[in-house]
Each structure stands twice: as C-alpha cells, then as structure tokens.
C-alpha positions in Angstrom: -1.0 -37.2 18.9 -2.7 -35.7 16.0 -6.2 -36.3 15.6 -6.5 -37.5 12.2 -3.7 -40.1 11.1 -2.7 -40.0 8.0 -3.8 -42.7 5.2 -0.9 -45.1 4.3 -0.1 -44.5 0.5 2.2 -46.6 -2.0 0.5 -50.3 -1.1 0.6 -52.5 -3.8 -0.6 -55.7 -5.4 0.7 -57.7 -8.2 -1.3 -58.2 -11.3 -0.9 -60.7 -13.7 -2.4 -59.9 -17.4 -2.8 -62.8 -20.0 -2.8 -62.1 -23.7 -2.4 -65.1 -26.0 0.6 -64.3 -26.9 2.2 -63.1 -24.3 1.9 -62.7 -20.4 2.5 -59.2 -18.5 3.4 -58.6 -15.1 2.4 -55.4 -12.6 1.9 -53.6 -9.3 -0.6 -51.8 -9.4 -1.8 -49.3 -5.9 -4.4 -50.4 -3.8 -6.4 -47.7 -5.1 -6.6 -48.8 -9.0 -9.2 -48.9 -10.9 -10.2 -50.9 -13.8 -9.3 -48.7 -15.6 -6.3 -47.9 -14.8 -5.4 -51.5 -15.5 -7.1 -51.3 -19.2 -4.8 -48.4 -19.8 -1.7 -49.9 -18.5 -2.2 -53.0 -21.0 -3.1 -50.8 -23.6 -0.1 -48.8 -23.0 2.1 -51.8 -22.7 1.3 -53.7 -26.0 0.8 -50.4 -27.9 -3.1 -50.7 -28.8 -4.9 -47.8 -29.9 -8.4 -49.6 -30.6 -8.9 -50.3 -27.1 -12.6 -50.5 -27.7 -13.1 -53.8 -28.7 -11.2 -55.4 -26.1 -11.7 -56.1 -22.3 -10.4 -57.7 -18.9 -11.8 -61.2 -18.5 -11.1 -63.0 -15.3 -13.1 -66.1 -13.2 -14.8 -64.8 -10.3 -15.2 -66.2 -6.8 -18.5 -68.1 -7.9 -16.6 -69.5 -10.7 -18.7 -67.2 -13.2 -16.6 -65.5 -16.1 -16.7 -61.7 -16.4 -15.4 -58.9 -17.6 -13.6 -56.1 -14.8 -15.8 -53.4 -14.8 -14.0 -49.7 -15.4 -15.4 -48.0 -13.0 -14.6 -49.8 -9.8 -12.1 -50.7 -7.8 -9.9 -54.4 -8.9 -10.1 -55.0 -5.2 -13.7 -54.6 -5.4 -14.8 -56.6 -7.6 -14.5 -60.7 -6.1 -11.5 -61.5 -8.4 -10.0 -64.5 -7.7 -6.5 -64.2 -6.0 -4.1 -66.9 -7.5 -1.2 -68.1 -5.1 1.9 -67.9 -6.6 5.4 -67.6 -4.8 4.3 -66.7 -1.3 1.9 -64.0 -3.1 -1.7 -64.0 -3.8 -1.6 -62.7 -7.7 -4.6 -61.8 -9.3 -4.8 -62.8 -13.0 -6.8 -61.6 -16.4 -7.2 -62.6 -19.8 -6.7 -59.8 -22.1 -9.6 -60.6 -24.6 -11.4 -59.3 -27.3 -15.2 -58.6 -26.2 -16.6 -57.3 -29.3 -16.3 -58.1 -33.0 -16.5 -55.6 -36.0 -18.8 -56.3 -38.8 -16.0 -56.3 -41.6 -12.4 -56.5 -40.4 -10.5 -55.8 -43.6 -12.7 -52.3 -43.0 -12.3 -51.6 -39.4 -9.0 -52.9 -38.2 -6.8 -50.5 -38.4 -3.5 -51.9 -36.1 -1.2 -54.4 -36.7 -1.6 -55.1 -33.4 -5.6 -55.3 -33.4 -5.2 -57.6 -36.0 -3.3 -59.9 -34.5 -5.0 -60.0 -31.0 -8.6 -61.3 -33.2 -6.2 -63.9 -35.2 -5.2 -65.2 -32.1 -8.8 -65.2 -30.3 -10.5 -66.6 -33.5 -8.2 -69.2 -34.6 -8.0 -70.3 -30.3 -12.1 -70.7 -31.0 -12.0 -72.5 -33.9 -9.2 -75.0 -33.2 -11.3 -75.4 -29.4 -14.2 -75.9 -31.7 -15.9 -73.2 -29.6 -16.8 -72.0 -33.5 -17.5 -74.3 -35.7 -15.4 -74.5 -39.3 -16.4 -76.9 -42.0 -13.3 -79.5 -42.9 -12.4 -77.8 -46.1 -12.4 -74.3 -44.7 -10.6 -75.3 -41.7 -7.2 -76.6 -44.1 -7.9 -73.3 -45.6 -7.7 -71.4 -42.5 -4.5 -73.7 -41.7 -2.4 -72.5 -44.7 -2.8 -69.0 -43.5 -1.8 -69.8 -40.3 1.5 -71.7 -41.6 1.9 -68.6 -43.7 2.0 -66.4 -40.8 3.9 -68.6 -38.5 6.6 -69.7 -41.2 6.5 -67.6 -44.2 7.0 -67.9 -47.4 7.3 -72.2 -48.4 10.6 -73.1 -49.4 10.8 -76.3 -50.9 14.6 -76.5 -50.2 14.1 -75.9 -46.4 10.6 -78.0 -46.2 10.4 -81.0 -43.8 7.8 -83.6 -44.5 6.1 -83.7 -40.4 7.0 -80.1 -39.8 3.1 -79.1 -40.2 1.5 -82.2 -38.2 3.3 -81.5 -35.1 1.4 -77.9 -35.0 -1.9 -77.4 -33.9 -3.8 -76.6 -37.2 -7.0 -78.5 -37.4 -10.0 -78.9 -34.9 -9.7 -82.4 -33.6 -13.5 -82.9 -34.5 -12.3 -82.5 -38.2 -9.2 -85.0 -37.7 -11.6 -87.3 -36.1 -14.2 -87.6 -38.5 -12.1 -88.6 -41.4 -9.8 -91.9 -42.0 -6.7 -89.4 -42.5 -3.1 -89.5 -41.3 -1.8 -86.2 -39.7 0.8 -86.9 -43.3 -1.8 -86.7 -45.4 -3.7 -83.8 -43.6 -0.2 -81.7 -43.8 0.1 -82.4 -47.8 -3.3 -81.0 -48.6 -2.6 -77.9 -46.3 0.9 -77.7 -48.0 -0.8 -77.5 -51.3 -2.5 -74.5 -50.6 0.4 -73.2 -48.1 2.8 -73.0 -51.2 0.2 -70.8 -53.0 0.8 -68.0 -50.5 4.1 -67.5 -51.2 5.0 -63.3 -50.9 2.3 -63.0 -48.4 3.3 -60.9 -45.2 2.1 -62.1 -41.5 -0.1 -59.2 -41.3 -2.0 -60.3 -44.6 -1.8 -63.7 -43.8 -3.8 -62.9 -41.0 -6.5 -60.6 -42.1 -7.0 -63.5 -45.1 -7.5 -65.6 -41.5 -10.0 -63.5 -40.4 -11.9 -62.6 -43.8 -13.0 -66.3 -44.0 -13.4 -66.3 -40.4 -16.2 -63.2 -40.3 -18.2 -65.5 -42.8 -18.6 -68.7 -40.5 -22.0 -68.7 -38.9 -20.6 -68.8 -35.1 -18.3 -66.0 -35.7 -18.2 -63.5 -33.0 -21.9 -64.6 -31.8 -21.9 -64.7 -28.1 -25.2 -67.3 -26.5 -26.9 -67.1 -23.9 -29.5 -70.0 -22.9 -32.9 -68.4 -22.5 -36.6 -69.3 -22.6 -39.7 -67.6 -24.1 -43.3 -67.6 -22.4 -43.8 -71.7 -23.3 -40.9 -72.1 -21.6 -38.9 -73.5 -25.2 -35.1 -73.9 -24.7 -33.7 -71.8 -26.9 -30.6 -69.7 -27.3 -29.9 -65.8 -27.2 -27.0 -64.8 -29.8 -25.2 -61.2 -29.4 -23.1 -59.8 -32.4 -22.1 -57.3 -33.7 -25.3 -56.5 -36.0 -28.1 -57.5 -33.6 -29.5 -60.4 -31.6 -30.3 -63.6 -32.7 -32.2 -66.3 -31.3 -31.4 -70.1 -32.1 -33.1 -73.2 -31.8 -31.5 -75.3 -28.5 -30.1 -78.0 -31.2 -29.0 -75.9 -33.9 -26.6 -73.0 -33.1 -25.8 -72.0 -37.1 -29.1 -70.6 -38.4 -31.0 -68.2 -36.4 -34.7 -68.6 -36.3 -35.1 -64.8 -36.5 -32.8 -62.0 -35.5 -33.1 -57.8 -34.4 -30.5 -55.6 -35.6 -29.6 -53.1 -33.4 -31.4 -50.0 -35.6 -34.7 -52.0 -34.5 -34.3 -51.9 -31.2 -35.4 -49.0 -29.3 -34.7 -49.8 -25.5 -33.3 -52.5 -23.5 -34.0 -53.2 -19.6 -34.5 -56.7 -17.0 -36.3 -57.3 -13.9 -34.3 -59.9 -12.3 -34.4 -62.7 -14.9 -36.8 -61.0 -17.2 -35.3 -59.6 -19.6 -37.6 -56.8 -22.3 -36.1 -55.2 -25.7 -38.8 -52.9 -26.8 -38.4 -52.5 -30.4 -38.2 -48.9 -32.3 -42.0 -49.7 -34.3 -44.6 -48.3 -31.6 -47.1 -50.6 -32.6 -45.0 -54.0 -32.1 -44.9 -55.8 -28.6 -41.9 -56.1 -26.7 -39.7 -58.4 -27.0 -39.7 -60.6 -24.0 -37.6 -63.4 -22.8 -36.4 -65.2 -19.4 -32.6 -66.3 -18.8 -31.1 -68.5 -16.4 -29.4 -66.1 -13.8 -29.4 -62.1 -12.9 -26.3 -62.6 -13.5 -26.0 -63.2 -16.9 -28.8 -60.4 -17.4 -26.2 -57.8 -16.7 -23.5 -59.4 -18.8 -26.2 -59.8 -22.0 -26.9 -55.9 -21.3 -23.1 -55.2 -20.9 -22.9 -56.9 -24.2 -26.1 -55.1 -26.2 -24.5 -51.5 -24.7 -21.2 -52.0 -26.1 -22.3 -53.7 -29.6 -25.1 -50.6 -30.3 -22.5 -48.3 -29.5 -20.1 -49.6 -31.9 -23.3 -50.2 -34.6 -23.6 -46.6 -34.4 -20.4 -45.4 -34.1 -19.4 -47.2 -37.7 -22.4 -45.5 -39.2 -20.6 -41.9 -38.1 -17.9 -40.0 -39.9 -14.7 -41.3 -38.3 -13.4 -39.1 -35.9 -9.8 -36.9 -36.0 -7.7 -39.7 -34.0 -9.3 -42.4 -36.4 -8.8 -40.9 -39.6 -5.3 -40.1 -38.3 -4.5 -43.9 -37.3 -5.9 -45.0 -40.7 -3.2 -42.3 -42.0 -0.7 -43.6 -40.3 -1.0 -47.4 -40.8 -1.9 -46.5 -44.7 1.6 -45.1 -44.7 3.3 -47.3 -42.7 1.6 -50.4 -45.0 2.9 -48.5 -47.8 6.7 -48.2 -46.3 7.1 -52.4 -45.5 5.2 -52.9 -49.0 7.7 -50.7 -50.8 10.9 -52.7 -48.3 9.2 -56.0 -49.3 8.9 -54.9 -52.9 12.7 -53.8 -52.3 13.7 -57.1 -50.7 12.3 -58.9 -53.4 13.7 -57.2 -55.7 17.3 -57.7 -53.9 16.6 -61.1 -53.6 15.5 -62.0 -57.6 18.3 -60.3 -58.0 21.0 -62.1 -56.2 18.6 -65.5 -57.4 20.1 -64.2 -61.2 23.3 -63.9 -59.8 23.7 -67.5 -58.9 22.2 -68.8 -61.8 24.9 -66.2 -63.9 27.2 -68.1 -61.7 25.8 -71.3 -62.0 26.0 -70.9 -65.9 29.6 -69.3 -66.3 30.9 -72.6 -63.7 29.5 -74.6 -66.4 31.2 -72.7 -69.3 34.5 -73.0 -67.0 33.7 -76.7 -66.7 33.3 -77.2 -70.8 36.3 -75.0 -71.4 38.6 -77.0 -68.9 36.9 -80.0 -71.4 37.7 -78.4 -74.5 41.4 -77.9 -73.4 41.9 -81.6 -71.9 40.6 -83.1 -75.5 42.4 -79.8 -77.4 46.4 -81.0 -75.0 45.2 -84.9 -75.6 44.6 -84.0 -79.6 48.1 -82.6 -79.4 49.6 -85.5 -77.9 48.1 -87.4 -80.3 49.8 -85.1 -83.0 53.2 -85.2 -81.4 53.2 -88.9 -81.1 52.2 -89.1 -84.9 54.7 -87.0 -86.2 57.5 -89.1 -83.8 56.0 -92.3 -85.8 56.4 -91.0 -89.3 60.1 -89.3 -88.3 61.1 -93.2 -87.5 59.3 -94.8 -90.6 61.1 -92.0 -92.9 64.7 -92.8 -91.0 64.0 -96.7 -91.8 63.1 -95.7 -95.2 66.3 -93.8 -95.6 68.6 -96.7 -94.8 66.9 -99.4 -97.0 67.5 -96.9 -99.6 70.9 -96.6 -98.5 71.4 -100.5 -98.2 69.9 -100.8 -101.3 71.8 -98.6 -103.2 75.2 -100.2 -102.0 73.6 -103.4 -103.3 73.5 -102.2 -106.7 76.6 -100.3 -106.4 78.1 -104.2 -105.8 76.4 -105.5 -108.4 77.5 -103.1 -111.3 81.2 -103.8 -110.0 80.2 -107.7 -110.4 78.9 -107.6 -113.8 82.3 -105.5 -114.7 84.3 -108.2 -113.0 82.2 -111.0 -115.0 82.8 -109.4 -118.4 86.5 -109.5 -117.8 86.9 -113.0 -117.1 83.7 -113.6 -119.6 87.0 -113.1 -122.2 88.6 -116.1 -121.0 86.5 -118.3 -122.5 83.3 -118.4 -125.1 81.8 -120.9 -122.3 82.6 -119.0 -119.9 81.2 -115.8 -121.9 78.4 -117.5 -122.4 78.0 -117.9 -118.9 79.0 -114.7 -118.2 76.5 -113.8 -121.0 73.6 -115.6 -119.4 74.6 -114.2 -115.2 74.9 -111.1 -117.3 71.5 -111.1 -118.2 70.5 -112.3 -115.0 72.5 -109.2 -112.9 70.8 -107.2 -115.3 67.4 -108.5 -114.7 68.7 -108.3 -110.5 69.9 -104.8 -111.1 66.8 -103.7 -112.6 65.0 -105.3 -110.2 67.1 -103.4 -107.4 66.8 -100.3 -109.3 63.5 -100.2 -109.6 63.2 -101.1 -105.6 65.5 -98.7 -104.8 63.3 -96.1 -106.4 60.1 -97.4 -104.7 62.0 -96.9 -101.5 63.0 -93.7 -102.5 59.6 -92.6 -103.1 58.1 -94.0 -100.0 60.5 -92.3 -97.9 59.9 -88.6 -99.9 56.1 -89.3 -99.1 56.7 -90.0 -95.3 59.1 -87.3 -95.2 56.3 -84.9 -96.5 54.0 -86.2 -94.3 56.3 -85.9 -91.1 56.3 -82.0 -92.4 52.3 -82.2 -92.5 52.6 -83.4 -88.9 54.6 -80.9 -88.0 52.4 -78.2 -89.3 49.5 -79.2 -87.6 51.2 -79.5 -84.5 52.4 -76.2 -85.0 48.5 -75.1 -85.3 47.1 -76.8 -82.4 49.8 -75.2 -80.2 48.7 -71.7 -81.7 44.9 -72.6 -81.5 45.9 -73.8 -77.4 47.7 -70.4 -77.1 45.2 -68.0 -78.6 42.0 -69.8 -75.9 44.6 -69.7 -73.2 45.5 -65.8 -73.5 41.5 -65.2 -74.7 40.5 -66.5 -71.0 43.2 -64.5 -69.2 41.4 -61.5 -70.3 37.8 -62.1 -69.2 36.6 -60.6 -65.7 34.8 -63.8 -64.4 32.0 -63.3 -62.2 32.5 -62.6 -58.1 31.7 -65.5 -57.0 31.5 -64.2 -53.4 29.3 -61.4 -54.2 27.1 -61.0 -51.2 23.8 -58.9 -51.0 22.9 -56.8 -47.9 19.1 -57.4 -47.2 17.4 -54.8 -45.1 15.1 -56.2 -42.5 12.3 -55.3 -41.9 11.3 -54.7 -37.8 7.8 -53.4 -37.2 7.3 -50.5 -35.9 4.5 -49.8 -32.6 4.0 -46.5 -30.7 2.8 -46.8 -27.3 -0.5 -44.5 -27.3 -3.3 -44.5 -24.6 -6.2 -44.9 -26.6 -9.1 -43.2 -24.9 -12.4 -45.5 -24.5 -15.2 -45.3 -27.1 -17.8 -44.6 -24.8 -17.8 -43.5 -21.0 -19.1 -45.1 -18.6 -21.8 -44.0 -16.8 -22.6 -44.4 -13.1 -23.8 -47.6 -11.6 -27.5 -48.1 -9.6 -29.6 -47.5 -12.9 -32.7 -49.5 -13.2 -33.8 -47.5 -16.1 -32.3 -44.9 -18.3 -33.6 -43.7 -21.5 -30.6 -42.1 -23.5 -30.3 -40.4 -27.2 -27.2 -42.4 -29.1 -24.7 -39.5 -29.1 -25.0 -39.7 -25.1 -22.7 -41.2 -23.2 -23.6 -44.6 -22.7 -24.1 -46.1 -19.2 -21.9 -48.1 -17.3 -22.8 -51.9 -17.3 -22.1 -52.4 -14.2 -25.2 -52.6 -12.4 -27.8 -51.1 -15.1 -31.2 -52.7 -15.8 -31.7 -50.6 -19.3 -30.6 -49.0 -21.7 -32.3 -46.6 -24.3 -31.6 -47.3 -27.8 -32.2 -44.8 -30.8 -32.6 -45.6 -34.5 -30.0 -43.8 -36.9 -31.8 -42.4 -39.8 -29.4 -43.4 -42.4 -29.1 -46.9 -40.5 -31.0 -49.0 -42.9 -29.2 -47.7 -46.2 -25.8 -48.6 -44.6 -27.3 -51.9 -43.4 -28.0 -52.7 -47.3 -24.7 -50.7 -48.9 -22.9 -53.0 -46.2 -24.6 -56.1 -47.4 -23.9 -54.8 -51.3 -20.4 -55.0 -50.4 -20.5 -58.2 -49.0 -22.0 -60.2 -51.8 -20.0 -58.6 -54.0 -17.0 -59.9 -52.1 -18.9 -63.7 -52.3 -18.6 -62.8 -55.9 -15.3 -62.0 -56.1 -14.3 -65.4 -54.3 -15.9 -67.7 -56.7 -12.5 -69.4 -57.0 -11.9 -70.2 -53.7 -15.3 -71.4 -53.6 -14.6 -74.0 -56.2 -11.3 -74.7 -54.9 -13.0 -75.3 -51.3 -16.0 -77.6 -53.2 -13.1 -79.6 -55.1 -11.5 -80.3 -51.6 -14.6 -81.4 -49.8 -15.6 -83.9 -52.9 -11.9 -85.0 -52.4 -12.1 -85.9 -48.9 -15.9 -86.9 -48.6 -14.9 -90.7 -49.7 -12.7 -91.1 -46.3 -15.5 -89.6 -44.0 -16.5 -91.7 -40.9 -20.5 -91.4 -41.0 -20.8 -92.2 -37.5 -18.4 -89.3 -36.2 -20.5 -86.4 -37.5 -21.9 -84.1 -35.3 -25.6 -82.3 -35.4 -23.5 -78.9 -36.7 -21.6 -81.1 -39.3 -25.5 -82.2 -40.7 -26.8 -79.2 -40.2 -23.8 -77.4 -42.3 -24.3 -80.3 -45.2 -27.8 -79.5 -45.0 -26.9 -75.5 -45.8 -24.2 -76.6 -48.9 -27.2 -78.7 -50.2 -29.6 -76.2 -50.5 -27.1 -73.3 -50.9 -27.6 -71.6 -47.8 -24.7 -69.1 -46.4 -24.4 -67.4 -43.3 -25.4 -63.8 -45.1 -28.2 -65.5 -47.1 -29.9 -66.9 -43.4 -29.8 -63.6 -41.7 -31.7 -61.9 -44.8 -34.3 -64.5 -44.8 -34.7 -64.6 -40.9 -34.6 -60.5 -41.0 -37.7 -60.3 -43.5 -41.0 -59.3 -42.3 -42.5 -56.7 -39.8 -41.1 -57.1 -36.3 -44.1 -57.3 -35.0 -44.4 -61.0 -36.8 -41.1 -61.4 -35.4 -42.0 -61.3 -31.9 -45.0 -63.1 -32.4 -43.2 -66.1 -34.4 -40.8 -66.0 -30.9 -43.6 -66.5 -28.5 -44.5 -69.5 -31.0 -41.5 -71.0 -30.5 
C-alpha cells in the first residue's frame, strides 16, 4: 500500500448564475475559485468590462455579499439551494460599480445592456427614486427597446399597460387608468421612431445617471452624537445623508480628498489628503458591513483613478472596435431604411397606377355606354327617315290620283255647263287639295332628306368613338405596368459578440491586512478581509473633476427641450395627484423643482468649503 494516496481529482458541483436576463448553468471542480467563476460568466455572455460587475449571492446569515476572488466558492458560506436531488449554489450576476458618465465609458453592447437592466429593475422596485414625469420618459425608451420602432398600423390600444413600465408609487399617487398612463407614454414612444435597442438604452441610462439615487450605495451609520444618518458610496466619493432624506447629501468627499481608509471593528476612519484636517470618523451597524463599505471605497477609487489615466491598449482597442462595429449596423440601418422608403414609394407608385387603372376602366365603361347611346340614336333616326320615305311615297300616289281625277272631271265637265260648273268649282277645289298635297309632299320630302343627313351624322360619330375606343385600347397594350409583386430583400441585422476573457482592473491582494498604505498605481488590496486602504490624490484630479462637471452642464444645456417637455407633463398630470399618497422623497423632490435644485447643483454646493469644515459640520450633525 503506498504511503501517500493520491488526491481524488474531477469532483464537481453545479452552479447556478443569474443575470436579468438570462440564467446560466455549470460544474465547476471542487477546487474553483471565485474567480474562476467570474471568468466563466464573462466568458459565457461575452463581456469585456468585467470590472464593474460582480458575484452577489445571500449568505448563510442571510447577509448579501459579493464572492470574493480570491477564495475558494466552497469557502465562502454560500447558501446551497436544493434543487432536483442536488444542492445548487446560486448567484446574481450584478453590476457593483457605476461609471460617472455612461455615454463616455460604456464601451459594449453587452455592458450596456446589463446597467439598463439593473437600473430600470431599481427604479421600477423603487429602490431609486424617479420623479412621475421622468419615469413615462424612461418608459418610452423602454417600449422603444423592447418593441421598436411604433407602427400605428400594428399598435394595440392595452399592449403597453400589461408591461411593467411605471413604479407602482407613481401609479398610486395619481387618479389615472393604466389607458391613460399607456397614451401619454405612447406620445413620447412614437417620437422615437428609428431609434436602435442599443440607443434606446443608453438614452435610458443618460437620464438615469442624473437621478439623485443613482448608483449611490447606503449604509446606516452614526457620528459621535450618535445622529442616524446615512453613508452613500458612488462613483465620485462618499456622501452622507440625513436619516429622512436620502436625495440631497448634507456634505460629500470625492475620492481625490481622501487620503486613507481603515476600521477597527465598527469604527470606521477616512483620513482625508489635507494634513491639517481631522479624520473623518464614523460608527456603522456591523463589522460586517465595514468590510463591504471598504470593498466598495477600494473598487470605486480605483476606477476614479483609472478614468483620469490614458486608456490602456485593450481599451482603446475595444473602443476601436465597437466604433466600427456602431458604424457597420448604422450604415445596415441607414441601408434598411433606405430599402424600406424605397419599397414604401413602390406601393404608393402602385397604389397610384391601381387608381389610374380604376379611372381608365371608368373612362371606357362611360366611353362603350356613350357608344351605345350613339348606336341606339342612329337605329332611331334610320326608322324615322324609313317612315318618312313612305308618307312621301303615300303621298305622292295621292296626288298621282288626284291629277287623274281632275282629268276625269274635265271630261265629263263637257257634258253639261252645270255640270262644268261643278266640275269648275271641284276643279278648283282638287286644285286647292293638290296644292295642298304638293306642298305636304314636299315638307315630307324635306324632313326625310334632314333625317337622312342626320342618320349619316350618327353614323360618323359612331365611327369616331369606335376609333377614339380603339386608339386608348392599343395605347394601354403598350404600357409596362408596374410589378405588382415586386418584393424587396431586407438584410437583417444579427449582433455580433466575441467571447474575450477580460482581465480584472485591479488584482487583488492578499487577505489578513489591518493596515496597508499603498501609492494608486499599486495593486490594490483584496477586500476580503482588509481594515485599510491607502488612498493617493492624482495631481490632475481636480481639473478633470471641473472639465467633467463642464461637460455635464453643458449637456443640461443642451436638454432644455426635454426639460420643458418634462415640466409640460408634470403641470398636466399635477391636477389628478392624490395629496395624501405622497411620500417624504416625492416632497422633498417638489421642494428641489421649486427652488431649482438638481442633483449636480446639490453636490457643488455640499462640496464647497475646506474639508476640515466638512468634518466638523459632520460631528455637528
């Protein structure tokens, strides 16, 4: 028997992985690592920007938290989940940090769509809050990037209020049908027509970064006086809020203040970068939670400074590559629209020459019945002029008999002088009949020369019409009419992801640190089990923090329309508002539209002064 026996390899354990849109299954060894797990979902969905995301699960106090790289899964009191005779261990794929611009950072398609699907999960769960009007705003993009493009041809009144849009805070607080909800987010819906999913959503997320909850994580804490308050981490700094009020910070830190980072159990000290200030100190709830807040402050500072560095290689080459491959499906939507205003002009051509058939097949009906007409005319004046012919003839045998009557009367008029004076006197009187006869005989004679010269008229135009009919028929033969069939191949367009394992921002270091002073282009520690963490001040910090902030109002600037249209909403709606069902965030947020207050215009007035006053208007609190 040999001495040593040999370690049983190839044991497994299933893993199931959560992302909101989707749910992945896997084995992984016994063995595995955190990750190894990361980089297996990274792998899988094809994310390169792995550095904003993370591994949340429940643990077996009931705690969340994020899996820790460095360790073993098995190690690390994960839930097991029974499922089919198997005890499956699940995660929630998640974002963990936020950028501080998206349309700037966000490079993947993929990315992209991960944070629409987080952020518009918080707002509807109202675990951020969105104003009414902003929140039918953020709705329309949604439909856009569900749907498409609105189609009124297609559109079914009640297709929007079966879907999830709204917060149900927002439908509560108004005397609104889901109807009448779904017409003022169609309004704005039909507005986005040619808008892609992929701008749809970054549009989603633009107006998302500029709610005050946005990608703020709290954490209840206390000061020395013991004053409930709470601790907000983001992706510029830390924040601390007022217990009721979880909008405006009562003052804040950015991250180029703060010079190190460490807790003592639930103590928890930020010592900021000015040597004469005092630290920064604060108490929270559970140890617990002081590793997850330093977790938290780690990752954020590293990606504060990180966006303030000249992108590296494999960023500049991503933003390469999804520049070009935004410019290939513009230029195949460009080409599809193109195709498809195209084949639009086709069926109206078609439309059009179907209504010149129509009035042709008109003109001809009223040209064959003007014809008939015609023909039945001319078959009229034909029978008049043969009636006219034999009361001519009848009348001219009349006369004939009474010429041979007067001859007859003048012979036996010799008889006798009565009798020739008789004969005189009917003489005169045949005469005066004759004459009479005559001169009918003429009028008859005329009449039936005029109807014989208009039966030729008749005739005539008969022969015309049949001519005119003729010449349309043989024009028509000759015309190509239009395809009616024609049929237009449209190229679709399928997106395109590589699988590429994105290495990690910042390695981890190893764990059973209380304190470790570090420069920013170290390595950062691991968070899972350090006490501190060393923060250094960029030089060129401060002028980025402003040139940032340029940007940004310039952007408020630019979005004075939607501003208005967003104002012109919320005085439309304000008359069906139940008092009653507002919330302290809904006053609070009135309160900020009253006095003009935005989320950017907050942070500069909470970030002005020394940080020494800062501190000491904390230990006020």
């Amino acid at each position: 028997m040999p001495p040593f026996r040999r370690k049983k390899s190839g044991k497994s354990f299933p893993v199931k992985v959560c992302t909101l849109d989707a749910e992945l299954e896997f084995n992984l060894e016994w063995r595995a690592t955190g990750r190894d797990l990361f980089d297996l979902v990274c792998r899988t969905i094809g994310l390169r920007e792995t550095y904003y995301f993370g591994l949340q699960f429940e643990d077996s106090k009931g705690l969340i938290s994020w899996l820790k790289m460095d360790k073993k899964v098995q190690d690390q009191c994960v839930i097991k989940v029974q499922d089919n005779q198997q005890a499956t261990t699940t995660f929630m794929f998640l974002a963990k940090f936020y950028p501080e611009d998206v349309a700037d950072e966000l490079v993947q398609e993929v990315t992209q769509h991960l944070f629409f699907l987080q952020v518009k999960q918080a707002i509807l769960s109202m675990d951020i809050y969105c104003p009414p009007e902003a929140s039918v705003l953020l709705a329309s993009y949604a439909v856009q990037a569900k749907f498409g493009d609105y189609e009124e041809d297609t559109y079914k009144p009640g297709m929007l209020a079966s879907e999830d849009l709204l917060p149900q805070r927002v439908i509560d607080q108004y005397q609104m049908t889901l109807e009448m909800w779904e017409e003022r987010i169609k309004v704005w819906y039909a507005d986005h027509r040619g808008m892609s999913r992929d701008e749809a959503e970054m549009e989603y997320l633009k107006i998302a970064q500029d709610l005050e909850m946005y990608g703020v994580n709290y954490f209840p804490i206390t000061n020395k006086k013991e004053t409930e308050l709470w601790l907000g981490v983001t992706a510029l700094g830390l924040n601390v809020y007022e217990k009721e009020n979880k909008l405006q910070p009562k003052m804040t830190f950015t991250w180029s203040e703060i010079r190190h980072i460490s807790f003592d159990d639930k103590k928890f000290i930020i010592k900021p970068a000015e040597k004469n200030s005092p630290n920064f100190v604060f108490i929270s709830k559970k140890v617990r939670m002081n590793k997850l807040i330093l977790s938290l402050c780690i990752g954020n500072h590293d990606l504060f400074m990180h966006r303030r560095k000249p992108d590296s290689m494999e960023m500049q080459q991503m933003k390469a590559a999804a520049k070009e491959e935004k410019q290939r499906r513009q230029i195949q939507r460009n080409r599809l629209a193109r195709e498809k205003q195209l084949r639009e002009e086709a069926e109206r051509e078609r439309a059009a020459m179907e209504q010149r058939l129509l009035q042709y097949q008109e003109e001809i009906r009223l040209a064959n019945e003007a014809l008939r007409r015609s023909e039945e005319t001319a078959d009229l004046l034909a029978e008049k002029s043969r009636v006219a012919e034999e009361e001519a003839m009848l009348l001219s045998r009349k006369a004939t008999e009474a010429e041979q009557e007067i001859t007859r009367i003048r012979l036996n008029a010799l008889k006798t002088e009565e009798e020739k004076v008789n004969l005189e006197r009917k003489t005169r009187e045949a005469e005066m009949l004759t004459a009479r006869l005559v001169e009918e005989s003429e009028r008859r004679a005329a009449e039936a020369n005029k109807l014989k010269e208009e039966l030729l008229r008749a005739r005539v135009a008969e022969k015309e019409a049949k001519e005119k009919l003729l010449d349309f028929l043989s024009r028509n033969t000759y015309t190509s009419p239009l395809t009616v069939g024609s049929t237009y191949e449209l190229v679709s367009m399928q997106p395109v992801s590589g699988l590429y394992p994105g290495p990690p921002l910042s390695p981890e270091l190893p764990a059973d640190l209380r304190t470790l002073p570090l420069e920013s282009e170290q390595a950062p520690p691991s968070p899972a089990d350090l006490t501190s963490y060393e923060l250094m001040a960029h030089a060129d910090v401060d002028q980025l923090s402003l040139e940032i902030e340029k940007e940004r109002v310039e952007y408020l600037e630019k979005s004075k329309h939607l501003q208005n249209q967003l104002r012109e909403l919320r005085n439309e709606i304000e008359v069906l508002k139940v008092g009653e069902k507002q919330s302290e965030l809904d006053q609070i947020h009135e309160e900020q539209v009253r006095l003009g207050e935005t989320k950017y215009s907050t942070l500069r007035k909470v970030k002005s002064g020394s940080t020494k006053s800062r501190v000491a208007f904390f230990e006020e609190l």
